[in-house]
N, C-alpha and C positions, 0 to 999 in steps of 0.2 A: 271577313265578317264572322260574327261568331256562331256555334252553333248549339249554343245554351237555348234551350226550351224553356221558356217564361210560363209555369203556370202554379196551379193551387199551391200544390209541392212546393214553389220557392218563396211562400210568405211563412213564413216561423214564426212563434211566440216562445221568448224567453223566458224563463222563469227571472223572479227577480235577484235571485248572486249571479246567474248565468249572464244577465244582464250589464250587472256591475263588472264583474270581471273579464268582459270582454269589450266594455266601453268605461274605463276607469278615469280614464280623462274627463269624463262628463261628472264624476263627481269628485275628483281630488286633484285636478288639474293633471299636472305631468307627474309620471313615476319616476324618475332619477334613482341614484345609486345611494343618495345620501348626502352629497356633495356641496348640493346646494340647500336655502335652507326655505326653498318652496317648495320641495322634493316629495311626494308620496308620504313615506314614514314618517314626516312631521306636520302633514295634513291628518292622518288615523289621529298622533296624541291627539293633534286640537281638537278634532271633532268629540274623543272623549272629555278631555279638557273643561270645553264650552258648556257642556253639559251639568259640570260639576259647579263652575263658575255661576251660571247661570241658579244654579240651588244659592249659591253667595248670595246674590244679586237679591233673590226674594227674601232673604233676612234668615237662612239656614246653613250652617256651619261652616265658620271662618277657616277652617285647616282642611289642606290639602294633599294629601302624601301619592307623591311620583315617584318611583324605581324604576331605574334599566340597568339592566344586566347580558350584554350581550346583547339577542335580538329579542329579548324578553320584555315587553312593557305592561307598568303597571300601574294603575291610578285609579286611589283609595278616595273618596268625599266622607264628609260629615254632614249632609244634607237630610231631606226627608226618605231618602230610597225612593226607589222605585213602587209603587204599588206589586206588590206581589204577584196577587193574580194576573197581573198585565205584562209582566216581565220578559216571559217568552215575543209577545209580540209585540212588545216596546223595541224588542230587538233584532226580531227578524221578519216582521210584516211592514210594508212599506207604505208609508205614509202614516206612519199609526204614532201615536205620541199626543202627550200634554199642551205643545207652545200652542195649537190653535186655540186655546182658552184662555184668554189673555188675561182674565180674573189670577188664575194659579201664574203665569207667568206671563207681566208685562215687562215689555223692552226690555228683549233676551234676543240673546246669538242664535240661539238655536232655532229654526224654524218651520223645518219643513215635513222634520220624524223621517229623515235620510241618512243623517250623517254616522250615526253609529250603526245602523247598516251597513252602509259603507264599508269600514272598517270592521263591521263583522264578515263579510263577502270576500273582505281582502285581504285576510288573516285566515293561517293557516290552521290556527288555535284560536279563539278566542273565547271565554269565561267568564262569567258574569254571574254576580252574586247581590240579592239586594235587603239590607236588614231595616225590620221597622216594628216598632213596639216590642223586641224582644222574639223575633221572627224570622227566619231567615228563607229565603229560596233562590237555589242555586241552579242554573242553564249553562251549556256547555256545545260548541259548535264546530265545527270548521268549514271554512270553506263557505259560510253560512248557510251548512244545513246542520238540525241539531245532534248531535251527538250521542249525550246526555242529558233527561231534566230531572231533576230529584225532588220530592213530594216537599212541603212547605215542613222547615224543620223550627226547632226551638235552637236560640241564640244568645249567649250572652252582649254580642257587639252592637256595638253603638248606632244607630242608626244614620242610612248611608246607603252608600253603592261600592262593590268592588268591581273594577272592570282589568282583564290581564289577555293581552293577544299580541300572537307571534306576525309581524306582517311575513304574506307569504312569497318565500323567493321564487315559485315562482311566475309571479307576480313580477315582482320587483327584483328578481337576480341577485347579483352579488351587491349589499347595502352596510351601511355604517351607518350610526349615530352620531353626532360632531356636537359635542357637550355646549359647546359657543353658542350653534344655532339656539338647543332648547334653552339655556338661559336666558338668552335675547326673547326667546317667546314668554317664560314664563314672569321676567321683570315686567314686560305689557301687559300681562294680567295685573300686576301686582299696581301697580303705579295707574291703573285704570279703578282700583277696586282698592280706596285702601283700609286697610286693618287687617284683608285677606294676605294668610297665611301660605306660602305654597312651602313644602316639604322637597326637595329632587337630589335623593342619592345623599342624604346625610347634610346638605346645605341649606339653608333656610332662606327663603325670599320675601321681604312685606316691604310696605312703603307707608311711609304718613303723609309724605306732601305730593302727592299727585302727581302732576304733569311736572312738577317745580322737578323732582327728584328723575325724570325721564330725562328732562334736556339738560340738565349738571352732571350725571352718569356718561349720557355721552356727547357731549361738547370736548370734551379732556380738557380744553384751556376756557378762562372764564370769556364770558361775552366782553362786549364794547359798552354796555349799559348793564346793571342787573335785570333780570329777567323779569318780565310784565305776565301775573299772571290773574288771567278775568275768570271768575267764577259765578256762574249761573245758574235757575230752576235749568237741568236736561244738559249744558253746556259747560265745559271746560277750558281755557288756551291759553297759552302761555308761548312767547318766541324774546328772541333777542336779534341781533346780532354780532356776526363773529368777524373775522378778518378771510376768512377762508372765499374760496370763487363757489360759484352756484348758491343755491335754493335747497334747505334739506327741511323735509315735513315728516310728519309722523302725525299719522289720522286716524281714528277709533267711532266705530258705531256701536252704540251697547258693547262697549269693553271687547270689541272684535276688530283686529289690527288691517287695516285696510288700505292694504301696502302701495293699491294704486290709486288713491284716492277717489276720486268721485262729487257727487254733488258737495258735500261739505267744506272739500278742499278748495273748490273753485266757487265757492261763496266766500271762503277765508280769502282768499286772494284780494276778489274785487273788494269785500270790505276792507280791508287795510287798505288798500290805494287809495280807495275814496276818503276814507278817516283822514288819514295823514296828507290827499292836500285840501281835506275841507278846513285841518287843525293849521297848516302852514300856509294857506291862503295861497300854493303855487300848484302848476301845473304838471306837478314832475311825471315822469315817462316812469311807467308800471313797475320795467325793472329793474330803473335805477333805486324804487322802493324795495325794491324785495332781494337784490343781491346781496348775499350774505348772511341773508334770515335763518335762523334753525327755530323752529315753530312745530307745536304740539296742537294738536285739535280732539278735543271729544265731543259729542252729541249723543241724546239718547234720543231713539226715535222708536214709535209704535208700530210693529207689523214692516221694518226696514225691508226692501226689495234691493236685494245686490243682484249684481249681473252675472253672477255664476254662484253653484256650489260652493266654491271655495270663499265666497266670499270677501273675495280682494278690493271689489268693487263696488263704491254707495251707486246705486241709481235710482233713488227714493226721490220723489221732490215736495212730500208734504211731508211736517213732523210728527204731525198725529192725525186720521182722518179727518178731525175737522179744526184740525191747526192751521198755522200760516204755512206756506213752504219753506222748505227747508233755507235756500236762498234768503227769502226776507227774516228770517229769525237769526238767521249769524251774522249778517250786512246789521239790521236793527241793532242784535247784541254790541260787536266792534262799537260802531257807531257812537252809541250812548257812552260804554262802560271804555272805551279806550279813548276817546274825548276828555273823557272826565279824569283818569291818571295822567295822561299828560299834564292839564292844568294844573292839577296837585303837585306833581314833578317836574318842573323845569330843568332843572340839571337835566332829567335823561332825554327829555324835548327836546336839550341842545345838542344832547351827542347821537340823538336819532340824526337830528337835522344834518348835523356836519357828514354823519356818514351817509347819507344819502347826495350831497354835494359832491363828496369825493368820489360816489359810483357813476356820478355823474359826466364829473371832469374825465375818468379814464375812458367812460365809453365814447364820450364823443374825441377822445384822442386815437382809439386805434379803429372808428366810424369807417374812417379813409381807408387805413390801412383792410378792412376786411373787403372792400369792396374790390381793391386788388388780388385780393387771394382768391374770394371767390373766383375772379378773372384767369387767373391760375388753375388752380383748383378745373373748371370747363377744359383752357387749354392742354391741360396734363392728361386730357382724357380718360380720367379715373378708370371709368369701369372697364377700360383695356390693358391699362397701363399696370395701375399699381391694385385695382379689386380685382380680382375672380368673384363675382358676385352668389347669391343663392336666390332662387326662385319667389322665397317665402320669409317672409320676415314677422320680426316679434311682434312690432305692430297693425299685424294684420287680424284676422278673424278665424283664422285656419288652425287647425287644434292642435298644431305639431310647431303651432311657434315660441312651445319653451324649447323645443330642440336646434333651434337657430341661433348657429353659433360664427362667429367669425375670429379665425385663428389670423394671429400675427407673426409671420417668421421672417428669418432670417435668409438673405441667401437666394440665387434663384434654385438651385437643388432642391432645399428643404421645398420652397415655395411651389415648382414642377410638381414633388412627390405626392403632398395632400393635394395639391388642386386637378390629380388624373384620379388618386384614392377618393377624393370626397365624396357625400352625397350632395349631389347639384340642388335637390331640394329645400334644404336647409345650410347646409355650409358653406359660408363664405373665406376668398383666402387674401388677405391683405402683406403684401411682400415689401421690407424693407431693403434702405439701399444704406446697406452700412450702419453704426451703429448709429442710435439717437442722441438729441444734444440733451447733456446735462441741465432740467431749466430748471432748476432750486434755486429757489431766491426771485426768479424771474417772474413779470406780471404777464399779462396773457397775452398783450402781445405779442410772446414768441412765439403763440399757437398759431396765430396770421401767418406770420413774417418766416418761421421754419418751413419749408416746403411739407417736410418729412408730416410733422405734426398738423398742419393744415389738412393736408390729404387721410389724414387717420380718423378725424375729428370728422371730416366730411363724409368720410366711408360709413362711420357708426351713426350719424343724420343727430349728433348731440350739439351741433352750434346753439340751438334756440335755447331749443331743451331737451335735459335730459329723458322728460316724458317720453321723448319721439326715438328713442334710443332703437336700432334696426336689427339687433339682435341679441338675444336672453344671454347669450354664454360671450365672453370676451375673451378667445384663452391665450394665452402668449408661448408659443410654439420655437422653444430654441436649444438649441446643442447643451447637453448636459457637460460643457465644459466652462474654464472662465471666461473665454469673451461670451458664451451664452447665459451664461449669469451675470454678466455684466451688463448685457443687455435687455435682460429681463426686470436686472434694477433701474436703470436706467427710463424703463414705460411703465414701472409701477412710481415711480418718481412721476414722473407725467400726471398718471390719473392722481394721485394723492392732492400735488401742487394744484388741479385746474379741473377735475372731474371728482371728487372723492364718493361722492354718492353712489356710484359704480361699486366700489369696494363695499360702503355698508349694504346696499342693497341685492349684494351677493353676485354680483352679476361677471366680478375678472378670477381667472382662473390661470393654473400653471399645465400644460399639456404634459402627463408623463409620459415617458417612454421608455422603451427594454431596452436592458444595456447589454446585456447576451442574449445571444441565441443559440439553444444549446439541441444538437439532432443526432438522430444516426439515419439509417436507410427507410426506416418504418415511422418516424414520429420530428417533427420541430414541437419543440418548444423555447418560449419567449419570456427572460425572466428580469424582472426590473431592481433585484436586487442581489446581492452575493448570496445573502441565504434561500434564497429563490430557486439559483445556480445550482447552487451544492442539493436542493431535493430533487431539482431536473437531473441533475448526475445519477444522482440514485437509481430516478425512476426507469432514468437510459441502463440500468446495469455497468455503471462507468465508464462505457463504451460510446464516446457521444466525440460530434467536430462542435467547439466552444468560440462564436464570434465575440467580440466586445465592438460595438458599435459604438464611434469614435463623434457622431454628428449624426443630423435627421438623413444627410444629402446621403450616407450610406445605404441607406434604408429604404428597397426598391419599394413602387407602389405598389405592387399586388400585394407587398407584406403589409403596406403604410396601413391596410385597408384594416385590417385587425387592430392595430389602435386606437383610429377615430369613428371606429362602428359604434357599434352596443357596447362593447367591452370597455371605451376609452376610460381612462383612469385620468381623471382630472383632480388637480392641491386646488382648495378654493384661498384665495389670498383675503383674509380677514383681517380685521384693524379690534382688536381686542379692546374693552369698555375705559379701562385702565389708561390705552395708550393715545396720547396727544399727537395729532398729524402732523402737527408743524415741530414738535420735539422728537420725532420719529426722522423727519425730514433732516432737523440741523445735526442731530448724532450721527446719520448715515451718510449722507452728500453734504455737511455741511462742512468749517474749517477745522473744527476739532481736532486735526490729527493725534494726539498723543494720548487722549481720551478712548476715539476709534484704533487706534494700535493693540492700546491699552486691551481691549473688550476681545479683541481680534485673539488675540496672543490668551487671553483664559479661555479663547472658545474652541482652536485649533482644535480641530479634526484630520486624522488623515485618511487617505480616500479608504481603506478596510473599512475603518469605523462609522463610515459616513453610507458605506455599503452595508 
């Protein structure tokens, strides 16, 4: 029992950065390294971001200019500024801000006068500068106490905000920026907001057709019908569908990317079903309508309630205080406005229809076959067999379920190694037996009928859906040699052919690992590449014993425990805007040979240079 003394002494009052930086997950979700692109350092942009967008929104200045340089970020508006006088505490008193005045700003991101707190709290630098009428005043912080304020100066610049902050490492540790993720953020502004301008690193971003230009960017190959797109007072949406397996959405509340949708998206759902079989007079099963769908939603709503900071999440159910709910205004919208294109369109009526038949035909053909696998699936007795499970999963309430992760290896070596390393809290270890089957080309059937793939699918809880998905990181854990790259193509073939929403929504990952280990009597060090090597040599006085680890099964566990700690260095595996799935697919696994030789033979590397 313990013998802590419970009294006055152990109630505190934080200040509020002391606050923030010691509960950061309550307002930026998970800190990550970078990696991913729900990460910390790309929660600060947004929150300055929204801020500036949000000046768009009420009819003030179309241009945007973003810079990064390193861990340097910075973003320039052409709005009204900040009110001068209010500046310091626009920025560092909590709860203080414009959005409660819904005259100055209705249906806006910003709500709550936290979020560039936030990001003043948890930056080690952060600068702030606001010009208006020819006026400038300039604040300066870290750590979010202030640093410097300077008296209200005279200005030539344009009126506006500049905001420039370092997130702090340590805070966030060793971070990178991944140029991929913020493009991906700042085309959702642009494509929610169009005429707005965004500026980032010399590249330019705008959009004129809305959600049309969101789902043509990234579909890579055209749909099965042109794309349907209904526009509304407050409402936007636009879907097709593609040939590809799963459901992919893309959902926005006042121009805020709301990656895990919420009421909107489960009002889009039910209304499509009902629309299309009140329009086809049949009874079709929900997801023979919706497999295949890539579909865009926006809504603006007054005073929006998300279920966290970050704002991932609508959980608003009216659209304006004294609106309809959110529910009956996008059912009512569908309804009307997708009734009536259909009539108009026959042809696409027919090609809705027929691909809705044929989602039909497969599922009730491999109906059978899953109900064996599940029966499989019990008998293999998963969680002893082939899971090493973790305590806590993504889909839970627990504040550490971005950090649930479930690694795939190879081997029972590797497989032993992390599952004595792990943390039982969060990381799960899923062990294969031998290499996976090549399914390119193949329908999902073989995800039933493979043992291998059945038990994978069933370990990540993504048969239904992918919503229910049991953990945030997916990382595929194999020997840095060719059969471990061969079979790490091999399961990203998997998820692209039968999961791909995993890939865009960030969630599969490549486990790195050191390839030397270079020591002498006083010091290991672990280095993941040749030039790594050669500064550890250095740092040893050239006096060092130099391993090259051949496989993970080398790699005892009390060393394992250094790479899948805090440190782990995870490649996130992205499907870049450009690139088509199913063309990605036929060039890599498909019959091309002399194409793929071809490509193979200009790209040869040899292992130095690859080091």
């Amino acid at each position: 029992m313990t013998t802590e003394v419970y009294t006055e002494d152990s109630i505190l009052t934080l200040d509020w950065q002391e606050h923030i930086r010691k509960r950061p997950g309550m307002y930026i979700g998970k800190l990550g390294d970078g990696s991913s692109p729900d990460d910390g350092i790309y929660v600060l942009l947004k929150e300055v971001l929204d801020n500036s967008v949000d000046e768009y929104m009420m009819g003030y200045g179309k241009n945007i200019d973003i810079a990064i340089e390193d861990d340097n970020v910075q973003v320039r508006d052409y709005g009204r500024g900040i009110p001068l006088g209010k500046l310091v505490e626009a920025s560092s008193v909590m709860n203080t801000g414009a959005k409660y005045d819904s005259k100055v700003f209705k249906k806006t991101v910003g709500l709550n006068g936290v979020g560039i707190k936030a990001v003043n709290a948890l930056s080690q630098k952060f600068f702030i500068q606001a010009y208006r009428e020819g006026e400038m005043k300039t604040a300066e912080f870290s750590e979010g106490k202030i640093v410097k304020e300077r008296k209200i100066e005279k200005t030539n610049e344009e009126n506006g905000t500049l905001v420039t902050f370092i997130p702090d490492i340590e805070i966030f540790g060793e971070y990178r920026y991944i140029s991929e993720y913020i493009e991906k953020m700042l085309r959702n502004y642009v494509y929610l907001n169009t005429g707005l301008s965004l500026n980032y690193n010399g590249t330019r971003f705008i959009s004129k057709n809305g959600l049309l230009d969101l789902l043509n960017e990234n579909m890579g190959s055209p749909g099965l019908y042109p794309i349907i797109q209904l526009k509304g007072e407050d409402i936007e949406i636009a879907f097709t569908h593609g040939s590809h397996y799963g459901e992919e959405y893309y959902t926005f509340v006042n121009g805020q990317h709301t990656s895990q949708g919420g009421a909107h998206l489960t009002a889009f759902k039910e209304g499509l079903a009902k629309t299309i079989r009140e329009f086809y007079k049949k009874d079709f099963d929900t997801s023979d309508i919706r497999t295949s769908v890539i579909a865009a939603i926006s809504i603006k709503v007054e005073d929006p309630i998300f279920e966290s900071q970050t704002k991932t999440k609508l959980g608003s159910k009216d659209i304006s205080p004294n609106g309809p709910t959110i529910r009956n205004f996008i059912i009512d919208f569908i309804k009307e406005h997708l009734d009536n294109f259909l009539h108009k369109n026959p042809e696409t009526a027919t090609i809705l229809l027929n691909k809705i038949i044929e989602s039909e035909k497969e599922r009730k053909a491999i109906s059978s076959i899953q109900k064996l696998a599940k029966e499989r699936a019990k008998k293999a007795n998963l969680h002893n067999r082939k899971l090493r499970d973790s305590r806590i999963h993504y889909n839970s309430d627990d504040e550490r379920r971005y950090e649930t992760t479930l690694f795939i290896t190879e081997g029972d070596s590797a497989s032993g190694s992390i599952t004595i390393s792990r943390d039982v809290n969060t990381q799960a270890v899923f062990s294969l037996k031998g290499k996976p089957l090549n399914c390119y080309g193949m329908t999902k059937k073989v995800v039933y009928e493979n043992e291998e793939f059945n038990l994978l699918q069933a370990a990540m809880n993504i048969e239904e859906d992918i919503e229910n998905l049991r953990y945030h990181n997916i990382v595929i854990a194999t020997d840095a040699d060719v059969d471990g790259m061969h079979i790490r193509l091999l399961l990203i073939t998997f998820f692209l052919q039968f999961f791909p929403d995993l890939i865009r929504n960030g969630h599969l990952y490549i486990l790195q690992t050191p390839l030397f280990r270079v020591r002498n009597k006083n010091k290991t060090m672990y280095c993941y590449s040749e030039n790594e090597k050669q500064k550890a040599i250095k740092q040893l006085n050239g006096t060092a014993e130099i391993t090259r680890f051949k496989g993970l099964g080398e790699i005892s566990p009390d060393e394992f425990k250094h790479f899948i700690g805090k440190n782990i260095r995870l490649e996130p595996v992205m499907l870049k805007r450009e690139e088509s799935v199913s063309g990605m697919l036929t060039f890599y696994m498909g019959k091309n040979t002399p194409d793929r030789q071809d490509f193979i033979i200009a790209n040869l590397k040899t292992e130095e240079e690859v080091l």
